[in-house]
MOPAC internal coordinates of N, CA, C and O (Angstrom, degrees):
PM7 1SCF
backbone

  N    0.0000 0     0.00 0     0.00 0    0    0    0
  C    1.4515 1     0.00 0     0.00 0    1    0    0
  C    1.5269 1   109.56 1     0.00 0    2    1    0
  O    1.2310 1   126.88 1   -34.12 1    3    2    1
  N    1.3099 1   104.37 1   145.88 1    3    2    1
  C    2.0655 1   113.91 1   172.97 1    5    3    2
  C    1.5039 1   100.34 1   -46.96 1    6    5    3
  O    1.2310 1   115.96 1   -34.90 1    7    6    5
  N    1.1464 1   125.29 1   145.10 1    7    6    5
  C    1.5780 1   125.68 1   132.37 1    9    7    6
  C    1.3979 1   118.58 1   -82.58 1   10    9    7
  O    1.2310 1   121.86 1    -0.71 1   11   10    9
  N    1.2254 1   114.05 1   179.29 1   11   10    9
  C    1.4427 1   124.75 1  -163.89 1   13   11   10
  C    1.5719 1   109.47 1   174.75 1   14   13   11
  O    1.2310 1   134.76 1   -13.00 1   15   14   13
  N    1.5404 1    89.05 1   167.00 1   15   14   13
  C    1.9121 1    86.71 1   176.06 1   17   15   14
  C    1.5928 1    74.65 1  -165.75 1   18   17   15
  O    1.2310 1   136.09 1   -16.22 1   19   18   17
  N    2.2245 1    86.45 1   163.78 1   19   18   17
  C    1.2903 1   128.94 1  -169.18 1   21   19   18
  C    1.6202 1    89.75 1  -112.07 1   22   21   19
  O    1.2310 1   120.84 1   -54.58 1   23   22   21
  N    1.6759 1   116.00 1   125.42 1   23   22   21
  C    1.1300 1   113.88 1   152.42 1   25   23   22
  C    1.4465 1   121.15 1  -101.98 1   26   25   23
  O    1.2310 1   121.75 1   -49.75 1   27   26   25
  N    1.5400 1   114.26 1   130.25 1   27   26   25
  C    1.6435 1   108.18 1  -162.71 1   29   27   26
  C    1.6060 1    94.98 1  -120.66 1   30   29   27
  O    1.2310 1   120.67 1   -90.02 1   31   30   29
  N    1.1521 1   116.32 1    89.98 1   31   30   29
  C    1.6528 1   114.36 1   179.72 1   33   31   30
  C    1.5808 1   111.77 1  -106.99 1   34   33   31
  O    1.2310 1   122.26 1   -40.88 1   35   34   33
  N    1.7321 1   113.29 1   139.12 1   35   34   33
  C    1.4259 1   115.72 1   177.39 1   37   35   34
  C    1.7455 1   106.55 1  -129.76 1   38   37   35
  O    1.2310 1   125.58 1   -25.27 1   39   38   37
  N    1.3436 1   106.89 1   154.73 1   39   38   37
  C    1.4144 1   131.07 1  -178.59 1   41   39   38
  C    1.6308 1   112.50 1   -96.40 1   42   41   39
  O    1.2310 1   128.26 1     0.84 1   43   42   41
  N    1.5882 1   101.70 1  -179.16 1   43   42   41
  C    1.8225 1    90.79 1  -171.96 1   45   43   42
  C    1.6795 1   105.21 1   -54.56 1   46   45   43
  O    1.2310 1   133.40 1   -14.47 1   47   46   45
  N    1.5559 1    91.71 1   165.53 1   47   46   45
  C    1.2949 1   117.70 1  -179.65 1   49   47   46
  C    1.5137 1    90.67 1   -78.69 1   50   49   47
  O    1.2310 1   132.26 1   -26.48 1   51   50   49
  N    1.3301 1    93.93 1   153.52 1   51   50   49
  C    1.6207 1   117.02 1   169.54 1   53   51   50
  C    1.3593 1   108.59 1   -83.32 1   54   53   51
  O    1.2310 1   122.68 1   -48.18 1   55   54   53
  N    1.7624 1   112.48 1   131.82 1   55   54   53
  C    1.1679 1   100.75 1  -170.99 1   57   55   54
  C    1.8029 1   115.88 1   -63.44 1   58   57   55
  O    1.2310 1   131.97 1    -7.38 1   59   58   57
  N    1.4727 1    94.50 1   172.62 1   59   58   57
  C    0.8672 1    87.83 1   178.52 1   61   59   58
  C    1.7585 1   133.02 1    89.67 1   62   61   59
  O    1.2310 1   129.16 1   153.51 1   63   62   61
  N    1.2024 1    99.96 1   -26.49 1   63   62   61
  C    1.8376 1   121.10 1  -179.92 1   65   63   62
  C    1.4252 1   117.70 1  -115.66 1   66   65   63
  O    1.2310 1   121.52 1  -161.02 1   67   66   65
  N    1.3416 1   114.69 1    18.98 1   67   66   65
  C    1.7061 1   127.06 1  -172.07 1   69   67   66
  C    1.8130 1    92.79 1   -52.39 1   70   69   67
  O    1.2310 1   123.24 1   114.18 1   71   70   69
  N    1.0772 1   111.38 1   -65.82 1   71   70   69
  C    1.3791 1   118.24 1  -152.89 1   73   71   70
  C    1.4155 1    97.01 1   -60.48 1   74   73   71
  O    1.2310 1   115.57 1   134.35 1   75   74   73
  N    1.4174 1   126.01 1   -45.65 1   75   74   73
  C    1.8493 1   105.39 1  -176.56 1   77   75   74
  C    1.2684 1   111.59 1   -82.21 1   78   77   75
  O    1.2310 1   106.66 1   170.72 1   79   78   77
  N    1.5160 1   142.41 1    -9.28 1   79   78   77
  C    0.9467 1   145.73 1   142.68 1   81   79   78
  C    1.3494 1   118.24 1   -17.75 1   82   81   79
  O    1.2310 1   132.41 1   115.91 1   83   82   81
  N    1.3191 1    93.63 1   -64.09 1   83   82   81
  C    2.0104 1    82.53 1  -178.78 1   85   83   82
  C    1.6667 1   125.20 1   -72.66 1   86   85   83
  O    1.2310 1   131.93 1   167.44 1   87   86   85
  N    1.6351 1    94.58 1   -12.56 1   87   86   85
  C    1.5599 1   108.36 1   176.17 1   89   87   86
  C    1.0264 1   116.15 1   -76.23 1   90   89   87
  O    1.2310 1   121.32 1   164.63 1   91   90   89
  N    1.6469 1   115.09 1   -15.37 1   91   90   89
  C    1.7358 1   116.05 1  -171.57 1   93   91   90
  C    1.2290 1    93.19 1   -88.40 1   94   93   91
  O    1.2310 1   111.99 1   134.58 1   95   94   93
  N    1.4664 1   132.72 1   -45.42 1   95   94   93
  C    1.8014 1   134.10 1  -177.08 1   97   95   94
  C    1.6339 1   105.56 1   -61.34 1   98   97   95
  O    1.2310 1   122.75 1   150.70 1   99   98   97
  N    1.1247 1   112.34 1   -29.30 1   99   98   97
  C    1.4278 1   105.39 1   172.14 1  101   99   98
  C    1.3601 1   129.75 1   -96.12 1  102  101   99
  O    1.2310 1   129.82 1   172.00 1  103  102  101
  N    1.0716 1    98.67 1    -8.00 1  103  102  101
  C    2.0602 1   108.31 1   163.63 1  105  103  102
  C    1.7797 1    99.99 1   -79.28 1  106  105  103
  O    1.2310 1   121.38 1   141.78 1  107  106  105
  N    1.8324 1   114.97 1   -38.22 1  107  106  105
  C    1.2499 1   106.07 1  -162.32 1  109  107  106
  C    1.2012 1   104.92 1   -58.93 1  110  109  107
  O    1.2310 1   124.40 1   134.32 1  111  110  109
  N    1.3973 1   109.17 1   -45.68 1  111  110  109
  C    1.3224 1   126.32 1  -150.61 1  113  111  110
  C    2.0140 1   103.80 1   -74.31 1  114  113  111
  O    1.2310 1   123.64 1   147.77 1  115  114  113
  N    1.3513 1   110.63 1   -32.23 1  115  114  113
  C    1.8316 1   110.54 1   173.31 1  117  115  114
  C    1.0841 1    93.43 1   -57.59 1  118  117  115
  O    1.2310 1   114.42 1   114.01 1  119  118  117
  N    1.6149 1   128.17 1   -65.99 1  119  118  117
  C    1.3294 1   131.61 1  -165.84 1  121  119  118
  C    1.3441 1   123.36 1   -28.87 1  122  121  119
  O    1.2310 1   131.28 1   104.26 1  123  122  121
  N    1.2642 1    95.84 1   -75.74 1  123  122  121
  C    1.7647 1   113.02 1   164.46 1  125  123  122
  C    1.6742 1   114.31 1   -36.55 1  126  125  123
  O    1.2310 1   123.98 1   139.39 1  127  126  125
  N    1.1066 1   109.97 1   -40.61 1  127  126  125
  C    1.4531 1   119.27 1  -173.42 1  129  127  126
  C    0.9694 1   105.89 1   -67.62 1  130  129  127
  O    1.2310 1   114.59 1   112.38 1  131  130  129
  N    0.9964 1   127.85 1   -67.62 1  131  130  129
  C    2.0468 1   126.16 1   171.29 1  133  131  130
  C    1.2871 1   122.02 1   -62.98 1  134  133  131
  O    1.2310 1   118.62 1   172.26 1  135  134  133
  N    1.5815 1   120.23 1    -7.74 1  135  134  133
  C    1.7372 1   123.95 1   131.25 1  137  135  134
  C    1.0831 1   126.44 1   -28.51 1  138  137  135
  O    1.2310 1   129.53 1   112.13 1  139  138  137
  N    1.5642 1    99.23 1   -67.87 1  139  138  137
  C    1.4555 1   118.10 1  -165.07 1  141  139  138
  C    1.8458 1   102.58 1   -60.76 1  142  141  139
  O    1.2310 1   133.47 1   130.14 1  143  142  141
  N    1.2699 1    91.57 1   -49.86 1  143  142  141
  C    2.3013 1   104.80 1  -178.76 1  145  143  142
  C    0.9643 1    94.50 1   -49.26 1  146  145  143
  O    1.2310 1   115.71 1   103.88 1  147  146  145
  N    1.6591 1   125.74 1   -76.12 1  147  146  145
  C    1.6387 1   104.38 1  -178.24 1  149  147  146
  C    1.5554 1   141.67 1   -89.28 1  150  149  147
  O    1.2310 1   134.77 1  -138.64 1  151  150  149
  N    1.4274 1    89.02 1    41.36 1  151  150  149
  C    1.3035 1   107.16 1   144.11 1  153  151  150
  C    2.0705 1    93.82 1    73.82 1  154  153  151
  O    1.2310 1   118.14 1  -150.32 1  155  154  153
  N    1.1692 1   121.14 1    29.68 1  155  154  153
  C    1.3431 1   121.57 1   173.91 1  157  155  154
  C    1.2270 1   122.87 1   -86.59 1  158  157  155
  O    1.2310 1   125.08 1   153.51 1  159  158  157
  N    1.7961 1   107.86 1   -26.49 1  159  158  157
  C    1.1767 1   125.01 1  -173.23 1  161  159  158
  C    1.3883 1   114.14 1  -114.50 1  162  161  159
  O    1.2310 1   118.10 1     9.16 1  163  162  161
  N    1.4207 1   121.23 1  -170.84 1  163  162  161
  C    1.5617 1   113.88 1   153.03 1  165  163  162
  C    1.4449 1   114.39 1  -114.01 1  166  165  163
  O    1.2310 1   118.17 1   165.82 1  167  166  165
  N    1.2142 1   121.10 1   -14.18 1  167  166  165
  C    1.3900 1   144.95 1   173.11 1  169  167  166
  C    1.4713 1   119.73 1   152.40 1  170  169  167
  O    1.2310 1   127.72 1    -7.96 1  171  170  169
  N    1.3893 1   102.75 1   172.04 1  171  170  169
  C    1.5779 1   102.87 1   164.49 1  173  171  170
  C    1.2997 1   104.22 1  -155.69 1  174  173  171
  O    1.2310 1   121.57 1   -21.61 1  175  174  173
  N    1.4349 1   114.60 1   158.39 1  175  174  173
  C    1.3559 1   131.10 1  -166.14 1  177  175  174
  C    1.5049 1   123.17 1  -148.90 1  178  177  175
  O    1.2310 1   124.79 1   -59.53 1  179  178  177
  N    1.2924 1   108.40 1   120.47 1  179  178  177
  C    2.0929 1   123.71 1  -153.79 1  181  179  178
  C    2.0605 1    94.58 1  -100.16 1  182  181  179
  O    1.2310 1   133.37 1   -57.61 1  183  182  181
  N    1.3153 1    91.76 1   122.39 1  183  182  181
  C    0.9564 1   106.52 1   172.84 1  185  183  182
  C    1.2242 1   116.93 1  -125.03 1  186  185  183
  O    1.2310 1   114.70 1   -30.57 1  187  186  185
  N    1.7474 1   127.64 1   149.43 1  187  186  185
  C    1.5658 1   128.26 1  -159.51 1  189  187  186
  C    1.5197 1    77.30 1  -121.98 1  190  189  187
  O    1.2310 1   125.25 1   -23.46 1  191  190  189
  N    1.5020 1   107.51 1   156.54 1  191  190  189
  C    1.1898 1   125.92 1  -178.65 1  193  191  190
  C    1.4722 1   107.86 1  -116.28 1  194  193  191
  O    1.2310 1   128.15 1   -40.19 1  195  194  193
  N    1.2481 1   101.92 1   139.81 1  195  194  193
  C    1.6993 1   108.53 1   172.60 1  197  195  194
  C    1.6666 1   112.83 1   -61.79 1  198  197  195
  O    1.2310 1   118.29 1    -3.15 1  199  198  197
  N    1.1848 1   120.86 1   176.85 1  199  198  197
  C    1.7852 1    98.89 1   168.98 1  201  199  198
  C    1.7848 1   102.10 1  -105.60 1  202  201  199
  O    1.2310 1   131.61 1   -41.69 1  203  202  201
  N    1.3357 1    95.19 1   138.31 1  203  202  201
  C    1.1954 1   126.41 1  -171.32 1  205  203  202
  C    1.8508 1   116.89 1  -116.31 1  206  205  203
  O    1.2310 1   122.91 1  -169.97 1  207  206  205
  N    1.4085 1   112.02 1    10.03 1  207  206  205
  C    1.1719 1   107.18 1  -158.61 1  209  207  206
  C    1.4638 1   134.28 1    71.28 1  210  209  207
  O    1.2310 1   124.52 1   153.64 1  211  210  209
  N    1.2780 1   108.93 1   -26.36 1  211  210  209
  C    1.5840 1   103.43 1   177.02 1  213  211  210
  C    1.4583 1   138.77 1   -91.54 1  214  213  211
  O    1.2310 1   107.42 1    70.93 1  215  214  213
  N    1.3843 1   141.06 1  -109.07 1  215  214  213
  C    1.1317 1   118.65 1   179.34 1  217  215  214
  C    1.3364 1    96.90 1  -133.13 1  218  217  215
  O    1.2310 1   111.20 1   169.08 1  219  218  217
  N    1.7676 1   134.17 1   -10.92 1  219  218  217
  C    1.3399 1   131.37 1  -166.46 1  221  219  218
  C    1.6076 1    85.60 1   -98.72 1  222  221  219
  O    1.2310 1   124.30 1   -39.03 1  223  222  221
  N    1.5942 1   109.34 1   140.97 1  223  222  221
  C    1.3565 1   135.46 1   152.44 1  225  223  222
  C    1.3751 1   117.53 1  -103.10 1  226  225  223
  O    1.2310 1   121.80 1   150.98 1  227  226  225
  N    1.2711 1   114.15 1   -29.02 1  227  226  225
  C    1.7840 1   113.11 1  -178.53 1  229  227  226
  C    1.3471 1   100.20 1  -151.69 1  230  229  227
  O    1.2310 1   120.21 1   -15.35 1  231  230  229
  N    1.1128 1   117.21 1   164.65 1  231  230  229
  C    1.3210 1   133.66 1   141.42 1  233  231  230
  C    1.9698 1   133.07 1  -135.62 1  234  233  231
  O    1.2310 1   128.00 1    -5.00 1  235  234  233
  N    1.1943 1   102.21 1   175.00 1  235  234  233
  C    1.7875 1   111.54 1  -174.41 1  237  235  234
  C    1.3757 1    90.41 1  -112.61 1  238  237  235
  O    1.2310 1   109.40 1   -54.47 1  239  238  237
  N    1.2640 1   137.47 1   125.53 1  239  238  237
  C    2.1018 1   141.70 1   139.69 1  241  239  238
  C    1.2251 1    99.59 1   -92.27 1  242  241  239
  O    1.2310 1   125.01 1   -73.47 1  243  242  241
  N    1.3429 1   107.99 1   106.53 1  243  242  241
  C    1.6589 1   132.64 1   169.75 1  245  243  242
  C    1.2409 1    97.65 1   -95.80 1  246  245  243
  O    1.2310 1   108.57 1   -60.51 1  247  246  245
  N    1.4131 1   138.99 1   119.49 1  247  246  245
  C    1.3890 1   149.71 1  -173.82 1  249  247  246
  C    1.9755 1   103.86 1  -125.04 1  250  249  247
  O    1.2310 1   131.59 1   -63.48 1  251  250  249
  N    1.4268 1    95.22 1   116.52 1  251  250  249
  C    1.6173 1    89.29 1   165.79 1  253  251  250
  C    1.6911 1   109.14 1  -172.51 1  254  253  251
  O    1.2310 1   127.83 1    35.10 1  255  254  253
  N    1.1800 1   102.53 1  -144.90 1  255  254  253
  C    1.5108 1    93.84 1  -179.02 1  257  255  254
  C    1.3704 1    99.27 1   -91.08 1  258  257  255
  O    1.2310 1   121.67 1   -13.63 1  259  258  257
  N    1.9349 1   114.41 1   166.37 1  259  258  257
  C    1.5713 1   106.29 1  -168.25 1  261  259  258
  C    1.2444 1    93.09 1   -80.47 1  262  261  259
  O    1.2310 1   107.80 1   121.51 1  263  262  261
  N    1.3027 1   140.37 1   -58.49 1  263  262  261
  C    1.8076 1   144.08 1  -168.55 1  265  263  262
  C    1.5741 1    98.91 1   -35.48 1  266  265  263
  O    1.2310 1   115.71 1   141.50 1  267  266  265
  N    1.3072 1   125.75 1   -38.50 1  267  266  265
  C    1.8088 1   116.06 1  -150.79 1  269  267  266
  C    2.1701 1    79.02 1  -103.87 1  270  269  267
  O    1.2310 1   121.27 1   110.68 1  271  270  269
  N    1.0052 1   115.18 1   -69.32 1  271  270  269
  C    1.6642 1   112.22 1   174.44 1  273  271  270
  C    1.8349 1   110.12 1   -33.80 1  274  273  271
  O    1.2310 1   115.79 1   147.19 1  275  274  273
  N    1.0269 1   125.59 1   -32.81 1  275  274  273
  C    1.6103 1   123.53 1  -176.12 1  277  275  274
  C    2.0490 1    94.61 1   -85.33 1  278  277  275
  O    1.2310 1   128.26 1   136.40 1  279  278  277
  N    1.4207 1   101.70 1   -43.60 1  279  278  277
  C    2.0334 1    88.85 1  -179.14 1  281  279  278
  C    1.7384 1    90.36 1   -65.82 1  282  281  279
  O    1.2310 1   110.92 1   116.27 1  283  282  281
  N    0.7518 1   134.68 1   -63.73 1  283  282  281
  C    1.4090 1   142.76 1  -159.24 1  285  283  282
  C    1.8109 1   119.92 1   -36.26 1  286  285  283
  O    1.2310 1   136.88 1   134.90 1  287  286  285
  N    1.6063 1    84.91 1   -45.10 1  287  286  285
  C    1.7470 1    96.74 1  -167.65 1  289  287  286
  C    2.0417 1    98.89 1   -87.46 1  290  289  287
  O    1.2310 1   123.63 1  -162.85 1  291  290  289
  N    1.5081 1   110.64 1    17.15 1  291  290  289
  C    1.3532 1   114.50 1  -178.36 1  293  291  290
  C    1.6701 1   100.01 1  -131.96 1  294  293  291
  O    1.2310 1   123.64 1   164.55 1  295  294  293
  N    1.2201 1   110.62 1   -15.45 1  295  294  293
  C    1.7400 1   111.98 1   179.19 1  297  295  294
  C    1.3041 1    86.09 1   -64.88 1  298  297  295
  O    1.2310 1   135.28 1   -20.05 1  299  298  297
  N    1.8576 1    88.04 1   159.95 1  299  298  297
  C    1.4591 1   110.67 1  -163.63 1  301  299  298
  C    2.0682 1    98.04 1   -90.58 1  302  301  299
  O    1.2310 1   126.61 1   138.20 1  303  302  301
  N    0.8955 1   104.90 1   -41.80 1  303  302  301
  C    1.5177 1    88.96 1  -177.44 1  305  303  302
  C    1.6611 1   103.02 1   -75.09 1  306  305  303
  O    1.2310 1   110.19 1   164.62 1  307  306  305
  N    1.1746 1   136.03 1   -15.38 1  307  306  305
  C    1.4458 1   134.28 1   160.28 1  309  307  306
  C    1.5602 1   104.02 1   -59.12 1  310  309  307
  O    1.2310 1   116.59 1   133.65 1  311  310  309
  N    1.1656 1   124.09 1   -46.35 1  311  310  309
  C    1.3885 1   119.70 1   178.72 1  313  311  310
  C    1.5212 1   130.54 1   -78.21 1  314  313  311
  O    1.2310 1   129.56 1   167.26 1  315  314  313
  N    1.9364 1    99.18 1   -12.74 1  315  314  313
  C    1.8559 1    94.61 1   168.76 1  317  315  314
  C    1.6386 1    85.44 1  -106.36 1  318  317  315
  O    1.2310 1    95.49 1  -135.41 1  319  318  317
  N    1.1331 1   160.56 1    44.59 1  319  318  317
  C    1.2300 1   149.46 1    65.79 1  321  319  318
  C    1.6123 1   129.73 1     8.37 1  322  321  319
  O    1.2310 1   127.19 1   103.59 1  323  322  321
  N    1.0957 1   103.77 1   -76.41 1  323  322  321
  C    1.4025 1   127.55 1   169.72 1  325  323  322
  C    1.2184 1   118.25 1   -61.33 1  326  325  323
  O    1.2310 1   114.25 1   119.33 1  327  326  325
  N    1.6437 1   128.49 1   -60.67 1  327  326  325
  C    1.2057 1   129.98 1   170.59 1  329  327  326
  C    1.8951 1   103.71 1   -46.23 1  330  329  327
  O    1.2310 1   119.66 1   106.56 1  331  330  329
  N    1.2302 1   118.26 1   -73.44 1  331  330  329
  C    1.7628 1   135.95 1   176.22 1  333  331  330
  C    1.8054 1    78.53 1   -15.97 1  334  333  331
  O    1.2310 1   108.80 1    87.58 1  335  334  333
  N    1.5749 1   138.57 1   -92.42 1  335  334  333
  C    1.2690 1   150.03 1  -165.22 1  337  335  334
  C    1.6751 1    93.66 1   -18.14 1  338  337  335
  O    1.2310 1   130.93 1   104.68 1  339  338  337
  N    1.5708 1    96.52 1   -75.32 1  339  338  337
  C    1.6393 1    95.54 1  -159.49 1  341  339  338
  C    0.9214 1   127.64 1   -81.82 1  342  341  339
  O    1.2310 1   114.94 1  -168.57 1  343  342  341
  N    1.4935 1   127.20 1    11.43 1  343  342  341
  C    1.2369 1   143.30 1   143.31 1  345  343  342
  C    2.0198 1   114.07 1   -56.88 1  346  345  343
  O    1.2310 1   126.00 1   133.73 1  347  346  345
  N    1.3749 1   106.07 1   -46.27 1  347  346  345
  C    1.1667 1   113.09 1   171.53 1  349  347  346
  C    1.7349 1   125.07 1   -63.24 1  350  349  347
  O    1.2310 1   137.60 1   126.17 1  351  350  349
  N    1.4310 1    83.51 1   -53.83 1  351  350  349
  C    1.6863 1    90.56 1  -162.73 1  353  351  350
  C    1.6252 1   105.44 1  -127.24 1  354  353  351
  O    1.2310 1   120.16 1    -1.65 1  355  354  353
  N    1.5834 1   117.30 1   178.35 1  355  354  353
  C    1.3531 1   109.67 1  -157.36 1  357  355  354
  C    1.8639 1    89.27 1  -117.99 1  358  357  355
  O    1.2310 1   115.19 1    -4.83 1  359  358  357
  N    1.1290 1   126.73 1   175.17 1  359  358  357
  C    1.6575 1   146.50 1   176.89 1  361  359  358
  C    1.1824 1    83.18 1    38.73 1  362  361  359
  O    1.2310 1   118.16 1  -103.56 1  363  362  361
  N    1.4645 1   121.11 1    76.44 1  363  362  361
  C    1.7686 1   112.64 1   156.30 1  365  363  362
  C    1.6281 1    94.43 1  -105.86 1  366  365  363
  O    1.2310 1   126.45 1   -35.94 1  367  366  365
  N    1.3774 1   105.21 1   144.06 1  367  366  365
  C    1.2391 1   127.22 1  -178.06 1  369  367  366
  C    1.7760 1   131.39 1  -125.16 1  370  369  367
  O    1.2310 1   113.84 1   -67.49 1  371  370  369
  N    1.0068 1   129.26 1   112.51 1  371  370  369
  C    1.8734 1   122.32 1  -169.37 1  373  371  370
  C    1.9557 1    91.26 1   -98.71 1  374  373  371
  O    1.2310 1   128.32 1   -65.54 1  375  374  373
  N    1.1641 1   101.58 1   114.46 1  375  374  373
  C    1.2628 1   108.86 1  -173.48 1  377  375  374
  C    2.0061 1   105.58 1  -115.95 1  378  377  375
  O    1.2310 1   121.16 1   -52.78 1  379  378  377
  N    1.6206 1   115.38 1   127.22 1  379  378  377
  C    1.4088 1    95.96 1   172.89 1  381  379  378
  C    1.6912 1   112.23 1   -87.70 1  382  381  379
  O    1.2310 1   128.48 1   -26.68 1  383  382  381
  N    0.8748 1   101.27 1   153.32 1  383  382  381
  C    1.8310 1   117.68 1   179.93 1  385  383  382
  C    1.4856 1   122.91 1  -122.18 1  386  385  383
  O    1.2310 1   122.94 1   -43.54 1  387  386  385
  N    1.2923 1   111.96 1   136.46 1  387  386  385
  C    1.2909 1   123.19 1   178.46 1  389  387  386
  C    0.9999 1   128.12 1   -85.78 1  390  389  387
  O    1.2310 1   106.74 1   -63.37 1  391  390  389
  N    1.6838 1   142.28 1   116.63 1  391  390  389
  C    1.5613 1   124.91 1   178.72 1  393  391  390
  C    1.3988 1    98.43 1  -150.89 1  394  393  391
  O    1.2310 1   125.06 1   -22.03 1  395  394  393
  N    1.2664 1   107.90 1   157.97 1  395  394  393
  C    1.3423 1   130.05 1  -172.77 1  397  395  394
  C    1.4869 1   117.19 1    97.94 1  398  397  395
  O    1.2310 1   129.30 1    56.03 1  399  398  397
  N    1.3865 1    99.68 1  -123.97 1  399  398  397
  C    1.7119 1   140.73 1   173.33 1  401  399  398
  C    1.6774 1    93.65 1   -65.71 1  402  401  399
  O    1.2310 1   126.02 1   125.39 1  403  402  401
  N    1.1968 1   106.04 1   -54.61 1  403  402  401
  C    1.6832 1   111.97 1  -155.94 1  405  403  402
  C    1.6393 1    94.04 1   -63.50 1  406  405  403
  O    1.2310 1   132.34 1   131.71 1  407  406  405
  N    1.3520 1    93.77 1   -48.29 1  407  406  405
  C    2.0063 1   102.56 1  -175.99 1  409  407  406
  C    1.4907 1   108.18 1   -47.48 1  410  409  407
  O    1.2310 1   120.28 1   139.71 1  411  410  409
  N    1.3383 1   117.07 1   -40.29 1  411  410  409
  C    1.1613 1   143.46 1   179.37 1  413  411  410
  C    2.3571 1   107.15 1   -55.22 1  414  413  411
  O    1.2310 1   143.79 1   130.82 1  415  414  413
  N    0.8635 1    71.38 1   -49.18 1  415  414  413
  C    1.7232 1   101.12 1  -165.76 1  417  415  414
  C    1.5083 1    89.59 1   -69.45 1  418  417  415
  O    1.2310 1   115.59 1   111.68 1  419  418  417
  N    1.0058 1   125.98 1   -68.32 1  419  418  417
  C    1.4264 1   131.17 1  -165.96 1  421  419  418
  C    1.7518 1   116.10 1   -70.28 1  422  421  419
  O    1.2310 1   125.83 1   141.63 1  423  422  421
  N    1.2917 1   106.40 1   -38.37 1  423  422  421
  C    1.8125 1   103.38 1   161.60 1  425  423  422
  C    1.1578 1   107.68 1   -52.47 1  426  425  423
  O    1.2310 1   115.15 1   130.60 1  427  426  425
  N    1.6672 1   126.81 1   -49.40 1  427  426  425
  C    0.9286 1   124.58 1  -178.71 1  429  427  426
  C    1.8156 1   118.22 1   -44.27 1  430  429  427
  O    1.2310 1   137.86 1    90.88 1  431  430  429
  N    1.1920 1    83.00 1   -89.12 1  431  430  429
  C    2.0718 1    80.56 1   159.36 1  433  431  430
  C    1.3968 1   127.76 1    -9.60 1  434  433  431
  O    1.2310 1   122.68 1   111.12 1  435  434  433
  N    1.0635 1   112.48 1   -68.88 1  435  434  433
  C    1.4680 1   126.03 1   168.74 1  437  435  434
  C    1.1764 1   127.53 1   -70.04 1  438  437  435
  O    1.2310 1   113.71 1   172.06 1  439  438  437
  N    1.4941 1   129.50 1    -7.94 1  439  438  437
  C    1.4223 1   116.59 1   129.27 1  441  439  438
  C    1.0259 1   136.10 1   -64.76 1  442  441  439
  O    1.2310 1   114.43 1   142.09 1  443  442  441
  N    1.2870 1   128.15 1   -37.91 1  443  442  441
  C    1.4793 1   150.24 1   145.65 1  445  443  442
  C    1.3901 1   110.23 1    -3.80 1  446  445  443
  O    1.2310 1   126.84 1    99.98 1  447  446  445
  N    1.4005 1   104.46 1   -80.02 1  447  446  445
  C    1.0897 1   112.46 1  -165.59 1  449  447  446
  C    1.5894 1   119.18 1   -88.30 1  450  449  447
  O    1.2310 1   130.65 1   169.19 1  451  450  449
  N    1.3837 1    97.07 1   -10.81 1  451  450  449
  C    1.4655 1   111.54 1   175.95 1  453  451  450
  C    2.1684 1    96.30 1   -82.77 1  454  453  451
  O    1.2310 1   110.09 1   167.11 1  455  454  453
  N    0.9559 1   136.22 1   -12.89 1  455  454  453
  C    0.9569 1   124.93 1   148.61 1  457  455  454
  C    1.4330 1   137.97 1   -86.37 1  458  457  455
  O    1.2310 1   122.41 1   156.02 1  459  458  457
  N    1.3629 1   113.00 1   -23.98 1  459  458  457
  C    1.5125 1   124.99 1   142.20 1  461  459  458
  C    1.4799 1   136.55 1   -33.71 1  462  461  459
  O    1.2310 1   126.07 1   118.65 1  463  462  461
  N    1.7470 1   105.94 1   -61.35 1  463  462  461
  C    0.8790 1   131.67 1  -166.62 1  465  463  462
  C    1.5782 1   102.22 1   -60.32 1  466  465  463
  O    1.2310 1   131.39 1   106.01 1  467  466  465
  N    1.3092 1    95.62 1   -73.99 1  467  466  465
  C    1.5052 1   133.73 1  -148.55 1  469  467  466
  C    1.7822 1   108.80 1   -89.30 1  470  469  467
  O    1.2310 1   124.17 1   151.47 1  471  470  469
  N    1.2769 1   109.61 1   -28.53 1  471  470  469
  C    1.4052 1   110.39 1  -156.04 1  473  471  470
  C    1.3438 1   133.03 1    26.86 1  474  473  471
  O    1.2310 1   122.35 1    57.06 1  475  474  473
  N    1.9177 1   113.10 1  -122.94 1  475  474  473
  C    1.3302 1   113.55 1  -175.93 1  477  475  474
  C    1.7340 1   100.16 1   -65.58 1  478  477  475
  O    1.2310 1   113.13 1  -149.34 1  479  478  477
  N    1.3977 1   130.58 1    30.66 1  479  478  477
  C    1.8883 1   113.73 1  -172.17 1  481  479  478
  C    1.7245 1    98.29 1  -114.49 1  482  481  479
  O    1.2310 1   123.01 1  -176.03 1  483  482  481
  N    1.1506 1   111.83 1     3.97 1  483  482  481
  C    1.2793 1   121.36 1  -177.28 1  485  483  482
  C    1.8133 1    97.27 1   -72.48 1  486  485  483
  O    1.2310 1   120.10 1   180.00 1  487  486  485

């Protein structure tokens, strides 16, 4: 089977909502956890961002297979997950990601077509 991952990144908190903020990262994060137990996921792992000027403060790497990550990122408690986020915080984003074989698969593509496209302007 493909691998794949869910990128789940959020921006400042809205004022005012500091305190459930950390309750929404810690519901995400049980959630995910009993993913991982029954074996839906392969893991995931929350990372806080230094400030960088831009708009991501954290993110979620949800790593699993793409078939079980595509039911997942449409399940309904995956989705008041998400809602819980953007209620909190602002430019939250569920992004799909490529790794492995697939990462592999998709350069491919994009040379492809980057020689199609583009030809001798490359």
């Amino acid at each position: 089977m493909a691998k794949g991952a869910l990128f789940v990144s959020w921006g400042e908190l809205i004022p005012g909502r500091e305190e459930t903020g950390s309750n929404v990262l810690q519901d995400a994060m049980a959630y995910l956890g009993r993913m991982q137990a029954e074996g839906r996921i392969e893991g995931a792992e929350a990372v806080i961002l230094e400030p960088v000027g831009g708009t991501a403060l954290g993110f979620v790497l949800v790593r699993g297979e793409r078939d079980t990550l595509a039911a997942l990122r449409v399940s309904p408690e995956f989705l008041r997950i998400v809602v819980g986020i953007q209620l909190v915080h602002r430019n939250v984003a569920v992004v799909w990601g490529h790794t492995g074989a697939e990462m592999g698969q998709l350069l491919g593509i994009w040379a492809e077509r980057e020689a199609e496209l583009l030809g001798e302007h490359v």
